[in-house]
Residue, then its C-alpha position, 0 to 999 in steps of 0.5 A: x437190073x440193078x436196084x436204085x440207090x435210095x436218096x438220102x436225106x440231109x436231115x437224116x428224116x425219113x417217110x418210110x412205108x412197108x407194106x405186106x407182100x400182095x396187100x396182104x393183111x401183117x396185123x390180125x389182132x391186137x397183140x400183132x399191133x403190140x408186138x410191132x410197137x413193142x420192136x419200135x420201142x426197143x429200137x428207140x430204147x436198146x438193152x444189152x444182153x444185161x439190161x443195160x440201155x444202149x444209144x438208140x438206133x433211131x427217132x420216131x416222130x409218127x408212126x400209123x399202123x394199118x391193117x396191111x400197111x404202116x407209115x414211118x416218119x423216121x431219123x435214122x441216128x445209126x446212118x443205117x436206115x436199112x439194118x434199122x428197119x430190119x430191126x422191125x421187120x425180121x423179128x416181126x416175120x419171125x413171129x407172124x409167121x410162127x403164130x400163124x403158122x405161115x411160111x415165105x415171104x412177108x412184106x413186100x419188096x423192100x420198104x420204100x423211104x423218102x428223104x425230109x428235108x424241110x419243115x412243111x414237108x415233115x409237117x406235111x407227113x405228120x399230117x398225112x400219116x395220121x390221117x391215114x384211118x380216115x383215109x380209109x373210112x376206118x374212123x372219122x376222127x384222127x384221135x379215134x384210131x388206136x394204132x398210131x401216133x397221133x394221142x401222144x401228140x393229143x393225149x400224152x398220158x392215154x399211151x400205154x407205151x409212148x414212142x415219138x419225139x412229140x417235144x422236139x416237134x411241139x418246140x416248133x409247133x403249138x399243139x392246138x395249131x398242129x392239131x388244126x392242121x392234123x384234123x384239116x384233109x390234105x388234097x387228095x391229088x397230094x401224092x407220097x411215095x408210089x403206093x399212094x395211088x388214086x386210080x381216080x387221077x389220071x396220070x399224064x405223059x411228061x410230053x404233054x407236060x412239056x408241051x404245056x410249059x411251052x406254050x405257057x412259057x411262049x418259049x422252048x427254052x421255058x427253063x431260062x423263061x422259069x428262072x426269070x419268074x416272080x414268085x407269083x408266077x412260078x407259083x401260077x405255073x405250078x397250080x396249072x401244070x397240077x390241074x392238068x394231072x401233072x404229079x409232083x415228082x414229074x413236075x420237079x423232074x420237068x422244070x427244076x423247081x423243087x418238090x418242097x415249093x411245089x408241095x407248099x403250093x394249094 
């Protein structure tokens, strides 16, 4: 069966996740975390064989490393977001395997992208993706957690090796106002790309969603009831069919409605 053609991104942004093969652990020390960082950075600032710097083959906005997992909020400047992220993720194999005298393969599948195509959303990532060590019981403050992005955003000049694009974002954004948001937990029924799972949240089948558009509609034809909708009741639908456990991808699919106004509903 054919592989999905991965959704591309008008804004050349993406949410990129890698995760090692069977949850395996990719970063074992300190230096594993620095040798990543360190191919991120020369991504960002390429060098010919001389030393002479080359146009960059991306942007990174965020960046969270994890133990078996790393979030990317990334631009893809090449048009080539695939090669970009091998640009990673070979030499990074390369190396893990040698140090660790470890041989097969390392991350799992292929890395799984998302497109972001507007503002709350790429917020919304920022926020989630720093968020990530908290998630996970590691630290109870964002700014605590060494190995992502967030104190080049918090504390510039604490980076040992600065990667993101943090004024192109804080052009739009105060810094103590994304700082609110960054520290402010987002829902945890809040779903990004397929490994965020909670077995908590029970997934529902698109019948009953369908079922429940029509008797909230009163009509089969609940795409032309949704059309004739105010604002207000569109948003009323969409807090209802997310109570009863429908995701946000399921509902966009279902009703039309973009996922980027479903996101931005509370």
């Amino acid at each position: 069966m054919p592989r999905k053609s991965r959704e591309t991104s008008v804004s050349s942004i993406y949410h990129v996740m890698l995760r090692g093969i069977n949850k395996q652990v990719i970063f074992e020390s300190n230096d594993d975390y620095w040798k990543f960082i360190r191919l991120m950075y020369r991504l960002i600032h390429p060098i010919d064989e001389t030393g002479y710097p080359l146009s960059p083959h991306c942007g990174i906005y965020a960046y969270c490393l994890m133990s078996n997992h790393v979030h990317l909020l990334i631009k893809d400047i090449d048009n080539s977001l695939a090669s970009t992220i091998k640009g990673m993720t070979i030499p990074y194999a390369q190396y893990f395997n040698k140090k660790y005298d470890r041989v097969g393969h390392f991350f799992q599948d292929r890395f799984k992208s998302e497109p972001v195509n507007d503002w709350d959303y790429f917020v919304t990532l920022l926020r989630y993706i720093h968020q990530n060590p908290v998630a996970a019981g590691l630290t109870k403050d964002v700014s605590k957690y060494t190995w992502s992005s967030w104190r080049e955003y918090s504390n510039p000049a604490s980076c040992r090796m600065p990667l993101c694009a943090t004024a192109a974002v804080l052009s739009k954004i105060p810094i103590d106002e994304l700082t609110g948001l960054v520290n402010l937990p987002l829902p945890k029924t809040q779903m990004f790309l397929d490994y965020n799972y909670d077995p908590s949240i029970k997934k529902i089948e698109d019948e009953t969603i369908i079922d429940c558009l029509i008797e909230l509609c009163g009509s089969e034809d609940y795409f032309s009831v949704i059309e004739n909708y105010s604002p207000f009741e569109r948003c009323e639908l969409i807090r209802k069919l997310r109570e009863i456990g429908g995701s946000i991808r399921q509902i966009a699919r279902i009703t039309g409605i973009s996922e980027s106004l479903i996101r931005r509903i509370k």
